[in-house]
N, C-alpha and C positions, 0 to 999 in steps of 0.2 A: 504304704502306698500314699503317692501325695494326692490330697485332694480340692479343688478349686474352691473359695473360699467366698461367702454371699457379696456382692457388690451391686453399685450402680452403673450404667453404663452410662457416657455422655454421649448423645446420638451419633452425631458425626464419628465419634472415632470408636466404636463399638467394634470395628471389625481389626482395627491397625493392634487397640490393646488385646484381642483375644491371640491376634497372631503372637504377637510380643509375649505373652506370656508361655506359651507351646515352645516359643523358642526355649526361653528360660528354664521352663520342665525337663525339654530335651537335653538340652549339654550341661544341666547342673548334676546329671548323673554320675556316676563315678564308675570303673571300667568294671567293674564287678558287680553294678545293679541292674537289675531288671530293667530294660525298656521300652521291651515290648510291647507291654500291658499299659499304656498311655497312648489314651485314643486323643487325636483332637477333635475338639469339640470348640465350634466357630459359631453360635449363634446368629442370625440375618441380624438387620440391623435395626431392625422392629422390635428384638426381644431385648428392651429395655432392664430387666432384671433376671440372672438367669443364676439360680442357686442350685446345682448341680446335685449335691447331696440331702436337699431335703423335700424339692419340688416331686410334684405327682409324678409314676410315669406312664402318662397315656396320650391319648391325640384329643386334639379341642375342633368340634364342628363350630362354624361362624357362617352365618348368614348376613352379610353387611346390610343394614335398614334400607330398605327399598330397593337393593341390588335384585340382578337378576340371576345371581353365580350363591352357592354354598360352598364352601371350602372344608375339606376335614386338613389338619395342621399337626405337625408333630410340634413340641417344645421347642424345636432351636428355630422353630418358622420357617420351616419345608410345606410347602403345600403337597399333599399327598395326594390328594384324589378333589376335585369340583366336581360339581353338576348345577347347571343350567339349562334355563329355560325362557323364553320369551315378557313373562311378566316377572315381575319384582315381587319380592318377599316379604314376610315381617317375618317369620320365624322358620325353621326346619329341624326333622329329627330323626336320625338313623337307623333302620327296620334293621332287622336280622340278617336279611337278605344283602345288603348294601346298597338298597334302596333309600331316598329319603323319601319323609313326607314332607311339603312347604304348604304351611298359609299365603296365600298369594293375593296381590290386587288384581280387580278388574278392571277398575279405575270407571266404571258405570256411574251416571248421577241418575238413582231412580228413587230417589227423593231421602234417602238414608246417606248422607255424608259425612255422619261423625265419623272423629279421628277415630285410627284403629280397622275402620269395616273395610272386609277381604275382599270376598265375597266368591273363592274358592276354593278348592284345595289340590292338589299336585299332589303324584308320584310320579319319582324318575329314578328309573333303575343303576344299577351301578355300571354300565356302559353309556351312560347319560343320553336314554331315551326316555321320554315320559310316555308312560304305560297307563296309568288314570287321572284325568282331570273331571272334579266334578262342582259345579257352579252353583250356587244360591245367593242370589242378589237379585232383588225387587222391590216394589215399592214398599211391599209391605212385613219381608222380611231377609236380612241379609247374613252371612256369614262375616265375625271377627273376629281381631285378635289372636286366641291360642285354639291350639289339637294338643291332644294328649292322646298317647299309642296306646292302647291294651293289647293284653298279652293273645288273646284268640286273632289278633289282627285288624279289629274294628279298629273306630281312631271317633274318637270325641272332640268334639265341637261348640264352639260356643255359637249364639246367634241373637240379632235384637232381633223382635219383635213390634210391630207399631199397634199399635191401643188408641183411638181416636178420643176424642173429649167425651160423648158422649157414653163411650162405655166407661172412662176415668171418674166421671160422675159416679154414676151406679157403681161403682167400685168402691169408693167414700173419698177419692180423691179431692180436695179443697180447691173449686174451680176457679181462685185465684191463683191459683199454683202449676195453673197446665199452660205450655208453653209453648205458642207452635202449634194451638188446638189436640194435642197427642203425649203421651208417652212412651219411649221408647224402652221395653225393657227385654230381661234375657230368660233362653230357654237353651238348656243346654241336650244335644242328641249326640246316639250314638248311632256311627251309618257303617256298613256294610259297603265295603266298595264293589262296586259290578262290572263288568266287562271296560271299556276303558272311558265311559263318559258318565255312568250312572251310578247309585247308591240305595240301598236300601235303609231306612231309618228303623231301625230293629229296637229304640227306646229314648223317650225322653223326660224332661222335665221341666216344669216351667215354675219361675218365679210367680209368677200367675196365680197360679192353684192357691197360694201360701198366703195371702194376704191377711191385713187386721186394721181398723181404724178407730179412732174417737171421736171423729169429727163429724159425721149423721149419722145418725141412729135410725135414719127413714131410709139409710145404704147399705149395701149389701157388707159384710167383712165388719161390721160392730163387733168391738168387743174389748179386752185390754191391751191397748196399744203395747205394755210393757212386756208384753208374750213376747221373749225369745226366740221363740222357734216357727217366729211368722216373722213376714216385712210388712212395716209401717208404710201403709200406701201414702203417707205425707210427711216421710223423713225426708225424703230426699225433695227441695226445692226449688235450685236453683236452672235447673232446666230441663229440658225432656229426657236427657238420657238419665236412667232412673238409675240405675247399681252402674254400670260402665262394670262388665268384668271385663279385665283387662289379662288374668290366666288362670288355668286348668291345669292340674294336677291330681293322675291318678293314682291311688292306695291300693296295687294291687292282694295285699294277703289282708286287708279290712274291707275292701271292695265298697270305699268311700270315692270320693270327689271332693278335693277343694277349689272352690269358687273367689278368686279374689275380685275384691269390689272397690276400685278408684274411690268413686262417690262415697260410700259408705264408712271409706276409711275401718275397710277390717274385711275377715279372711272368713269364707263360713261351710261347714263341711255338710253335705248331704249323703243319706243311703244310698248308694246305686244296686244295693239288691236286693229289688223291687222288680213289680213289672209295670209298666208306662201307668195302667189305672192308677195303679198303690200310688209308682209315684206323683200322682195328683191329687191324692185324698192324706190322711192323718193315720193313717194305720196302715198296716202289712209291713212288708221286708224283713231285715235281722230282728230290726229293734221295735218293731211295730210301731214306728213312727211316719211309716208312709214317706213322702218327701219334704216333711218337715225339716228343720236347720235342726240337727244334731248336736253341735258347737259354733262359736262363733266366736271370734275375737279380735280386740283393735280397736272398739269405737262402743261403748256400752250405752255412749251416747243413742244412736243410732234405735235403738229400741226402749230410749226412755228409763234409762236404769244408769242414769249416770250422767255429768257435765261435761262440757268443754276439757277440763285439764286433766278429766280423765279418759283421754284420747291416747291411747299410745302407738297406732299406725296414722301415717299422712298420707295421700296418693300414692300409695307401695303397690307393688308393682310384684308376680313370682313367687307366691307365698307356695312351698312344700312343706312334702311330710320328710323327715328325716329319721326319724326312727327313734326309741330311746335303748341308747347298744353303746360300746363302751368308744367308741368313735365321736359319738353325736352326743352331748350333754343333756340334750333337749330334745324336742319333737318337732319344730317345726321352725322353718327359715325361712327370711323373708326379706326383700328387697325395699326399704323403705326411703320412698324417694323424697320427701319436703319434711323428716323428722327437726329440721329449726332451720334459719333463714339462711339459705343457699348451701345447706350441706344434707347425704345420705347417709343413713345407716345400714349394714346390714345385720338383722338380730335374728336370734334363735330363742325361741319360745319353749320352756320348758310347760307342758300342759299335760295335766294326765288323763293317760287313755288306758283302759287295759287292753292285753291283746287279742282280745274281743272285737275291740274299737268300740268301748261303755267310754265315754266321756263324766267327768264333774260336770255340775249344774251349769248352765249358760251363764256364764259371768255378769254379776253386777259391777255396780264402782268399787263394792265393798270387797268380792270376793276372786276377783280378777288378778290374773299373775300381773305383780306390778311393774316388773321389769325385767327384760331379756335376760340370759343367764350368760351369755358372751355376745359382744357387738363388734363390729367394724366400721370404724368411718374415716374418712380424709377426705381434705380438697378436692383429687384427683378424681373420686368415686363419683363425685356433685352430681345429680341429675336429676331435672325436674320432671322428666316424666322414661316412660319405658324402662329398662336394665334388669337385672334380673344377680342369683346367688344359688352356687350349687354346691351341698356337700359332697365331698370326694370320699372315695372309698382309702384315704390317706390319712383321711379325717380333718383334711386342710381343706378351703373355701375359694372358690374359682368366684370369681365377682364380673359380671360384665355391667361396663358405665357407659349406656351409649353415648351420653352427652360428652364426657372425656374422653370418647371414643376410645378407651384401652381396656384390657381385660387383663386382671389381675387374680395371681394365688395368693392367698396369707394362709400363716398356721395359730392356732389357738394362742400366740403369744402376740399375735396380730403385726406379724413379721412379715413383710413382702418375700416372697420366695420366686415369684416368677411375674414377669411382665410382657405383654404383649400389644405395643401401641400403633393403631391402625393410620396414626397421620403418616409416620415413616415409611418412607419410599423405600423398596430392595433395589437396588443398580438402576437407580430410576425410575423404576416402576412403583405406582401405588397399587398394587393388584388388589390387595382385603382394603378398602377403601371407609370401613367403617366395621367398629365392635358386634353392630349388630344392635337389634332389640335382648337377647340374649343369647350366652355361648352353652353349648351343653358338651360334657368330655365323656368321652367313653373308652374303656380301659382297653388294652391292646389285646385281651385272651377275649373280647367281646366280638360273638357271632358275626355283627355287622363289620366290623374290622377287617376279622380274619375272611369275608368272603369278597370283600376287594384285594385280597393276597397280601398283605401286608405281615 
């Protein structure tokens, strides 16, 4: 059987050489060969790299950065199924049902306008009506960034929180260092969605609870700054938004949460099997650590156990768990956007967990994995802020670069396999108009697929 061989495409003429070669397939056969069984396969003019025998095969959901359309996409760039809605997105993700969920803007100024804040969230079913929208943005606390779906149907949430100066004091915060009279930091909940405008918050947890300081001893949260499995209320300086998590990732057979943190340069995992008290105190849950930091990793700076060059995340963006299985090397992947001057990486963090979810000690400079166990990076990837990386059940790596606007597959040999770039126009049209903040792919025998009939 002949089979199509990895190439690049040159944009403009993407479609003249796939016809061209289909011809070639066809009459080089000889009268006694099969040739039947040669489909053509005509890629749009967007799919930049299309390696037919090695790429994944499933569909890629894309939500273009601030659009107000999700697209689910087969590989040669058929759009299969949109859903839309009046406000614009940062991100969206496929229920079972054929519903998405989207983080959405409200575009509100109620006095929280860092980058990133939503300030609700959407569902639209798979006949593209939205069925729940439920809103949290005020002055004094707003919805960002990422949701993460759980498996009973809740959906987790990130959210700032505002802290005024004077409880920043009483906290041990160094009142040269408050910015804005305030800080802005995060609590992350899990809500219960209700009839089509409401939510119940059935648990949360806040950075809050966790805190530790060395700077008054006459404030509340004294004690060794170098505690791991607190935050240093005067690590982070350079402005009100205190951690910036930027995304959520849920562990459903460890019944963890990873929290990535722009600011803090590193990725930190907490118990979610807890109940809201525990998780605000130091004990109960699996591990009787209450909502203490579990692990953490990327920046050991960050808690005083470490310098500058012993930074190994930069404003990374997407950190998951990936599993340790004969697929994934490692255990955890992650989007790292500013790892040296104008270029990203994407690494996988070999870290050991049993399958428990027992972590090794909270990493010092001394005892910290020093370096990814497979990477990825190139020009094309570049981006200073958003994007994201997803291990495929292929065991290859879907990469979205908002800034290069394309979303790309490689395989462990860091081989492009498949491309999808959003500046290229179909017959004129720019319909996906952007990568996204990130793409997530979901296999074809997956629930949510097969209930839009596909």
């Amino acid at each position: 059987m002949i089979k199509l061989l990895t190439f690049k495409i040159p944009r403009m003429y993407s479609k003249v050489i796939f016809i061209l070669i289909s011809c070639v397939l066809l009459y080089s056969c000889k009268d006694n060969d099969d040739t039947t069984a040669i489909p053509e396969v005509i890629p749009q003019s967007n799919i930049t790299v299309y390696n037919q025998d090695q790429l994944t095969d499933d569909y890629v959901l894309i939500s273009p950065f601030r659009g107000n359309s999700s697209f689910l996409m087969d590989r040669l760039g058929t759009v299969l199924h949109r859903w839309s809605s009046a406000e614009s997105t940062l991100m969206g993700y496929l229920r079972e049902d054929g519903s998405v969920v989207r983080s959405i803007v409200t575009g509100a100024d109620n006095g929280i306008t860092i980058g990133g804040k939503t300030g609700a969230i959407e569902i639209i079913d798979k006949d593209n009506n939205r069925i729940w929208k439920w809103t949290l943005d005020s002055s004094t606390e707003a919805l960002h960034h990422d949701i993460a779906l759980m498996p009973n149907g809740h959906i987790l949430a990130s959210v700032w929180v505002v802290k005024d100066r004077a409880t920043c004091i009483a906290n041990g915060r160094d009142p040269n260092s408050i910015v804005a009279d305030r800080l802005v930091i995060d609590k992350v909940i899990e809500i219960e969605p209700v009839g089509t405008d409401q939510a119940n918050i059935v648990w949360e947890w806040s950075l809050w609870d966790h805190l530790v300081q060395d700077f008054d001893a006459s404030q509340l949260n004294f004690g060794d700054a170098s505690n791991g499995s607190l935050f240093d209320i005067n690590q982070s300086t350079e402005g009100d938004n205190f951690t910036h998590v930027n995304g959520l990732d849920y562990i459903p057979s460890l019944d963890q949460i990873i929290l990535n943190s722009r600011v803090l340069d590193e990725f930190i995992i907490i118990d979610h099997n807890t109940t809201t008290a525990e998780a605000a105190s130091n004990s109960g849950g699996r591990y009787n650590k209450g909502g203490e930091i579990l692990y953490r990793w990327g920046n050991p700076e960050s808690y005083n156990s470490g310098t500058s060059p012993d930074r190994q995340l930069h404003d990374q963006h997407d950190a998951t768990f990936v599993g340790n299985n004969s697929l994934s090397r490692g255990t955890f992947l992650v989007f790292d956007n500013q790892d040296g001057p104008n270029f990203s990486t994407v690494k996988e963090i070999n870290i050991n967990v049993t399958v428990d979810g027992v972590y090794d000690a909270i990493p010092s400079a001394g005892n910290s994995p020093s370096s990814p166990i497979w990477s990825y990076s190139s020009d094309e990837i570049y981006s200073p802020r958003t994007s994201g990386a997803q291990r495929l059940a292929s065991g290859n790596t879907l990469i979205t670069s908002n800034s290069g606007d394309i979303i790309r597959e490689v395989n462990y040999e860091n081989e492009v396999l498949w491309e999808f770039d959003a500046r290229i126009a179909v017959d004129g049209v720019l319909e996906i108009n952007s990568s996204g903040f990130k793409s997530r792919s979901y296999e074809k025998n997956y629930s949510g697929v097969t209930a839009l009939g596909l």
